[in-house]
C-alpha positions as CSV (number, residue, x, y, z in Angstrom):
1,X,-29.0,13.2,-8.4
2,X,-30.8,12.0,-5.0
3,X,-30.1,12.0,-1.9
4,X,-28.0,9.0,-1.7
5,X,-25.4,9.5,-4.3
6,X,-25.0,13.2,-3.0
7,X,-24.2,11.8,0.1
8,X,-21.6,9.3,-1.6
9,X,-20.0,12.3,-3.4
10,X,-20.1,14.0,-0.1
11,X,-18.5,11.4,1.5
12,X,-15.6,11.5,-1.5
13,X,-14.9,14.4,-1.2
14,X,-14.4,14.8,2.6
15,X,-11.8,11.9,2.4
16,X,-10.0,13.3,-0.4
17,X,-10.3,16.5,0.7
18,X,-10.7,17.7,-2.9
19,X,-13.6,18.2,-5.1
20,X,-11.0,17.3,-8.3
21,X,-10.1,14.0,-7.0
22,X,-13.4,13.1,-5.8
23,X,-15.0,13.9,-9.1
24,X,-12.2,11.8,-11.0
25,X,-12.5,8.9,-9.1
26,X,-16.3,9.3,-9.5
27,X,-16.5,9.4,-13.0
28,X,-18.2,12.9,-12.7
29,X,-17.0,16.5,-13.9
30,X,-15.9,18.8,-11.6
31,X,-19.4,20.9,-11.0
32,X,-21.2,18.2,-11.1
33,X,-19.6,17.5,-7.6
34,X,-19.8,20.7,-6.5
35,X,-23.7,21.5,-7.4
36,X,-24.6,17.8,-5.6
37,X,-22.7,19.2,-2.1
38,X,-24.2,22.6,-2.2
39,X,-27.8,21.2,-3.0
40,X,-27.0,18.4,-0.5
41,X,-26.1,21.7,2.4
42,X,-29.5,23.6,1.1
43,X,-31.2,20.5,1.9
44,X,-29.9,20.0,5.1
45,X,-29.6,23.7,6.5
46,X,-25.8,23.8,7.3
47,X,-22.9,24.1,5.5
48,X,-20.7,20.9,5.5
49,X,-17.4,22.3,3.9
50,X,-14.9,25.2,4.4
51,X,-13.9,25.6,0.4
52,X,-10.8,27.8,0.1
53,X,-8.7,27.7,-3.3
54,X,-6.4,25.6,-1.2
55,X,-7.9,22.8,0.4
56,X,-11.5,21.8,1.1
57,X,-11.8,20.7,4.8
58,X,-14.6,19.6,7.0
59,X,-16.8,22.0,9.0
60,X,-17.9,20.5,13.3
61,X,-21.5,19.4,11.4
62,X,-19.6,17.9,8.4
63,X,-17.5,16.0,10.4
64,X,-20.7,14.8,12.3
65,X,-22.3,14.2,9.1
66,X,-19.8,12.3,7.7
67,X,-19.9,9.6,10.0
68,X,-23.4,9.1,9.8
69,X,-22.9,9.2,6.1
70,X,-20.4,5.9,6.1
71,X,-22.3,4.4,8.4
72,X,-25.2,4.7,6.4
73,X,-24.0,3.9,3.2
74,X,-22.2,0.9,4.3
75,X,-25.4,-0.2,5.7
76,X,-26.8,0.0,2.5
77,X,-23.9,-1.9,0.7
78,X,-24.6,-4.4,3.4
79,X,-28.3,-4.6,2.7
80,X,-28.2,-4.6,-1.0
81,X,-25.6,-7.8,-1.1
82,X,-27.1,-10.0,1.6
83,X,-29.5,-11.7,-0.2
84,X,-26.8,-12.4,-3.1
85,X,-24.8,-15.8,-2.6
86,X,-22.9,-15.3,-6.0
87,X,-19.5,-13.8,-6.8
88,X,-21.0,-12.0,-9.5
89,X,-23.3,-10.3,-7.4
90,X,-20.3,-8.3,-5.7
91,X,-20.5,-4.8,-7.7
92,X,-18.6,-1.8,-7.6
93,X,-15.4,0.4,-7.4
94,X,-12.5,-1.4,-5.6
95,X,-9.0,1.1,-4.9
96,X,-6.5,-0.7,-3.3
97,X,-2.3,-0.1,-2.7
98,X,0.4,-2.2,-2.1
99,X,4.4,-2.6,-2.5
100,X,5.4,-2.9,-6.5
101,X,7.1,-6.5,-6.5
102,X,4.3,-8.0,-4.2
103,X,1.5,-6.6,-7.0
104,X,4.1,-7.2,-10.5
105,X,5.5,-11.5,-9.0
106,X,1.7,-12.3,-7.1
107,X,-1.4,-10.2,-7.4
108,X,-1.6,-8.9,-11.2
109,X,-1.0,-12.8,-12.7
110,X,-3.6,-13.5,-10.8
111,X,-6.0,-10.8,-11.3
112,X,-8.1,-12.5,-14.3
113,X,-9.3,-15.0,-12.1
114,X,-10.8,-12.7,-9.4
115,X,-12.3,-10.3,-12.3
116,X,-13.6,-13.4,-13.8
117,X,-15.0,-14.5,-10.5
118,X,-16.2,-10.9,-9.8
119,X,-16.8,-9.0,-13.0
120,X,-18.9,-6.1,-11.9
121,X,-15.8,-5.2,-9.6
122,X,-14.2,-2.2,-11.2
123,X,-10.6,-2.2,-9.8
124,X,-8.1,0.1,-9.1
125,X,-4.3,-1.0,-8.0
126,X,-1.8,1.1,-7.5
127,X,1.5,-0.1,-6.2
128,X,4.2,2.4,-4.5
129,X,6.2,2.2,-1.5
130,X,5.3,5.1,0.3
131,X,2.7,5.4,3.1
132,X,-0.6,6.7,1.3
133,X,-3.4,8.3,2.9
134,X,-6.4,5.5,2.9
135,X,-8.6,8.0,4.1
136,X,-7.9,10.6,2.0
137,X,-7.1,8.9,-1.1
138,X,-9.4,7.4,-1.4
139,X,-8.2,3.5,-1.1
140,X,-10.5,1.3,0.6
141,X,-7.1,-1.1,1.7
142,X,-3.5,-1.4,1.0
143,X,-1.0,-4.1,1.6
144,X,2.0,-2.8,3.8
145,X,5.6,-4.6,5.1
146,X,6.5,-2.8,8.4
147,X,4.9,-2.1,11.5
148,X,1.2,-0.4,11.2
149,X,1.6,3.3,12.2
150,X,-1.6,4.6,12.3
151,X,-3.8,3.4,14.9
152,X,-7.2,4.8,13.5
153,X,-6.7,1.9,10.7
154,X,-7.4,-1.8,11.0
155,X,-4.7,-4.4,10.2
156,X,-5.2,-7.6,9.2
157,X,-1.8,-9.6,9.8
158,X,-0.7,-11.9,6.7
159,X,2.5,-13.1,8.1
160,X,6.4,-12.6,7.8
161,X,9.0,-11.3,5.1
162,X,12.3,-12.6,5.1
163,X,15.1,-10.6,4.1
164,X,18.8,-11.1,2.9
165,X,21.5,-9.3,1.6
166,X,22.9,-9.4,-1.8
167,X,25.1,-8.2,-4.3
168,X,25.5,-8.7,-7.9
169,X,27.8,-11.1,-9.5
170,X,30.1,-7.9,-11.1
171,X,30.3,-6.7,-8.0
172,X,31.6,-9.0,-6.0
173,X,34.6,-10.2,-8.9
174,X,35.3,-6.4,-8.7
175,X,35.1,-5.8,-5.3
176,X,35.4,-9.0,-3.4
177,X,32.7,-11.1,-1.4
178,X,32.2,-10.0,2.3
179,X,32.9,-12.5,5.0
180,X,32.7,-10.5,7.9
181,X,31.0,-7.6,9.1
182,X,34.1,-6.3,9.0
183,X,34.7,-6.9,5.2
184,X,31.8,-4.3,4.7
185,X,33.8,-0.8,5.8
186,X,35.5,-1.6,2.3
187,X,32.0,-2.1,0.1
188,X,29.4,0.1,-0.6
189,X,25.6,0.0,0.4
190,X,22.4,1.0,-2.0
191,X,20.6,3.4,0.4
192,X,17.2,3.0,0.9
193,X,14.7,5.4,2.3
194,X,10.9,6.3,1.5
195,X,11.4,10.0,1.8
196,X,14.5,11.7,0.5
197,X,16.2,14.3,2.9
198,X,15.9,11.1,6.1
199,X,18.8,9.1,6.9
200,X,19.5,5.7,5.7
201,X,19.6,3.2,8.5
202,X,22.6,1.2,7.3
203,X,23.1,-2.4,7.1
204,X,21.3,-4.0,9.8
205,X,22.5,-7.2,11.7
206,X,21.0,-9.7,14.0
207,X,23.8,-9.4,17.4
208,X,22.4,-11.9,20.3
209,X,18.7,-11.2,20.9
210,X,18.5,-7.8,18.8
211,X,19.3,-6.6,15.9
212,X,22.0,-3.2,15.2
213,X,21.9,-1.2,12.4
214,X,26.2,-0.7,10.7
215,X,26.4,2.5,9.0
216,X,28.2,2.3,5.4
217,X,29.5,4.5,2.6
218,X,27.3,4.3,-1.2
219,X,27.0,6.6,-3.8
220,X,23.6,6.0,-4.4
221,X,20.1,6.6,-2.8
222,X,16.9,5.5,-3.5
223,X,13.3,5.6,-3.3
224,X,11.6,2.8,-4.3
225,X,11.9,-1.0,-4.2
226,X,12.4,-1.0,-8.6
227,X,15.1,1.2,-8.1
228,X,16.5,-0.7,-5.5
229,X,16.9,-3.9,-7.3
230,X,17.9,-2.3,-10.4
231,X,21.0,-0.8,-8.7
232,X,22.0,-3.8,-7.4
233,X,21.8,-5.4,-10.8
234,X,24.0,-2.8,-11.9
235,X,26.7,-3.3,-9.3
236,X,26.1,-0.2,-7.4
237,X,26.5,-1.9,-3.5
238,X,24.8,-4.9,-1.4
239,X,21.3,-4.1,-1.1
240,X,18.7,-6.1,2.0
241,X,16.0,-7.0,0.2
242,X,12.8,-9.6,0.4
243,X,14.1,-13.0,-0.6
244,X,11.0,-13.3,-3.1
245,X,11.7,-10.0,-4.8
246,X,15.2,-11.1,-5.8
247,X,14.4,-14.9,-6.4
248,X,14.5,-15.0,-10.3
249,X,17.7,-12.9,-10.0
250,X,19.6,-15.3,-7.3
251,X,18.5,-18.4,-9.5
252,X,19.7,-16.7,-12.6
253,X,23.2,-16.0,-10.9
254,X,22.6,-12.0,-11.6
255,X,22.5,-11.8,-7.9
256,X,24.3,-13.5,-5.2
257,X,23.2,-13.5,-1.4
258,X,26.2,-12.3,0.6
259,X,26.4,-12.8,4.8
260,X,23.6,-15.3,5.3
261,X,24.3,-15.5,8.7
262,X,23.9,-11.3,9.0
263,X,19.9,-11.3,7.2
264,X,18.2,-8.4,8.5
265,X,14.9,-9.3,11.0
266,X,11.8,-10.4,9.1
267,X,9.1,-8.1,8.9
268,X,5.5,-8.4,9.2
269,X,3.2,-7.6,6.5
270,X,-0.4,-6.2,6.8
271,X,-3.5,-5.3,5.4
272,X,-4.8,-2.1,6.5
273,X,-8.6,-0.9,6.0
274,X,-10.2,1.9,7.6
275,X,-12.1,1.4,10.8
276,X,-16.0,0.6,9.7
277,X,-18.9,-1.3,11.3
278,X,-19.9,-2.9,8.1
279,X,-17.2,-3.2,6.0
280,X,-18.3,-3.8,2.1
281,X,-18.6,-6.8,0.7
282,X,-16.3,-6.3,-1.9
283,X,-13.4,-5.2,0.2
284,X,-13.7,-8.2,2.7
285,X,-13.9,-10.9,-0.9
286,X,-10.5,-9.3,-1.8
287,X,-9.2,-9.2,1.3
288,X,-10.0,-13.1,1.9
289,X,-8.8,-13.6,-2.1
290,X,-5.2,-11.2,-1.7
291,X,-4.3,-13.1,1.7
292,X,-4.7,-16.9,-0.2
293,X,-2.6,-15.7,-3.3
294,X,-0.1,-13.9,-0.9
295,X,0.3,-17.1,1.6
296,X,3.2,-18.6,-0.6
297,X,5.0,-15.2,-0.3
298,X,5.3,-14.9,3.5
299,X,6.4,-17.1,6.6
300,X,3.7,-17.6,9.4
């Protein structure tokens, strides 16, 4: 192995913090990894890692190391691509995350017609709700509703979300249809959270220039923006969802939208990439690509 792709499985394994991962995501076995660091330290002079059976973290000249190393290496990506005017020319592993209904109603139809457009891309998508690690995972961007959090990460704004409350047609003939934010002390509300053990907000309200947040009683708590829907659909409570995740349901009358004057505030959706001089080629194509196919999705 030379000295470059020892540094790139350095460079994995810092950010994932796991010679495991970093192997897997690598294509390599696990002492493979391992015997390309420790040559790559023998080389250099200094140890780069603390390895416990834990964890694998960073020593003060790894950490200086490793940002010479991305640098470097995104350099390289930069001078191996800038002679190449083709969309085939664009090669390599892509790892990206965003929100399941976004990737299932817009990105993955379209997908064959960026591979076809980019066929040496190899592609990885994985699509949660919860706040993953870019760095450490290993995901080179991910697609996020909400306001950024982190401020070590870049975002790229793609515009606005709108919201509204709904509730299946069962459960409104069983239970009534709210007209007031009154009406809701006698319905029920599918919690949502991204971390079990936290506090639902409640059913939040525009009131003048602000919006309030109306705590209410449900049996059921969630995760996950499947789950969500799905217990809605089953006539579990009102959920506040985005309008394009429960579009095929409100046309086919499974859902109804309850309090249209009560929608929860829009929220802002981002892309968010680690902070890099040069950022790859590849990331900054599917950024441009995910941003056209999103447009119909969001408000501006």
């Amino acid at each position: 192995m030379n000295t470059l792709d020892t540094m790139q499985v350095f460079v994995r394994v810092a950010e994932q913090a796991s010679f495991t991962r970093a192997a897997e995501s690598l294509g390599l076995l696990k002492a493979t990894a391992s015997v390309a660091v420790q040559e790559l330290e023998t080389s250099l002079g200094t140890r780069l890692l603390h390895r416990t059976t834990r964890k694998v973290q960073l020593t003060p000249d790894g950490e200086a190391y490793y940002e010479r190393c991305k640098e470097l290496l995104s350099e390289l990506d930069s001078l191996q691509s800038m002679f190449r005017q083709t969309g085939e020319a664009v090669r390599g592993r892509l790892r990206v995350d965003m929100p399941s209904g976004l990737a299932r109603l817009y990105v993955i139809p379209r997908l064959p017609e960026f591979l076809e457009a980019h066929p040496h891309i190899e592609l990885e998508v994985g699509s949660t709700d919860r706040m993953v690690d870019l760095v450490q995972e290993g995901f080179d961007c991910v697609l996020r509703v909400g306001n950024p959090r982190d401020p070590q990460l870049i975002a790229r704004p793609l515009g606005r979300m709108m919201f509204i409350n709904c509730a299946s047609a069962e459960y409104l003939q069983r239970r009534g249809m709210p007209r007031t934010l009154d009406d809701l002390k006698n319905h029920d509300l599918v919690h949502y959270v991204t971390r079990f053990g936290t506090k639902s907000a409640g059913f939040e309200y525009p009131d003048g220039d602000q919006y309030r947040n109306l705590p209410m009683s449900g049996p059921v708590v969630v995760n996950n923006s499947d789950a969500y829907n799905a217990a809605c659909l089953a006539g579990l409570g009102l959920i506040q969802a985005p309008e394009l995740g429960v579009r095929e349901h409100l046309a086919s009358g499974a859902l109804k939208e309850v309090l249209p004057d009560y929608r929860p505030e829009p929220m802002s959706a981002w892309l968010l990439y680690a902070h890099r001089r040069n950022l790859p080629k590849r990331v900054r194509i599917f950024m441009d690509w995910i941003a056209e196919v999103l447009r119909p999705a969001f408000t501006q």
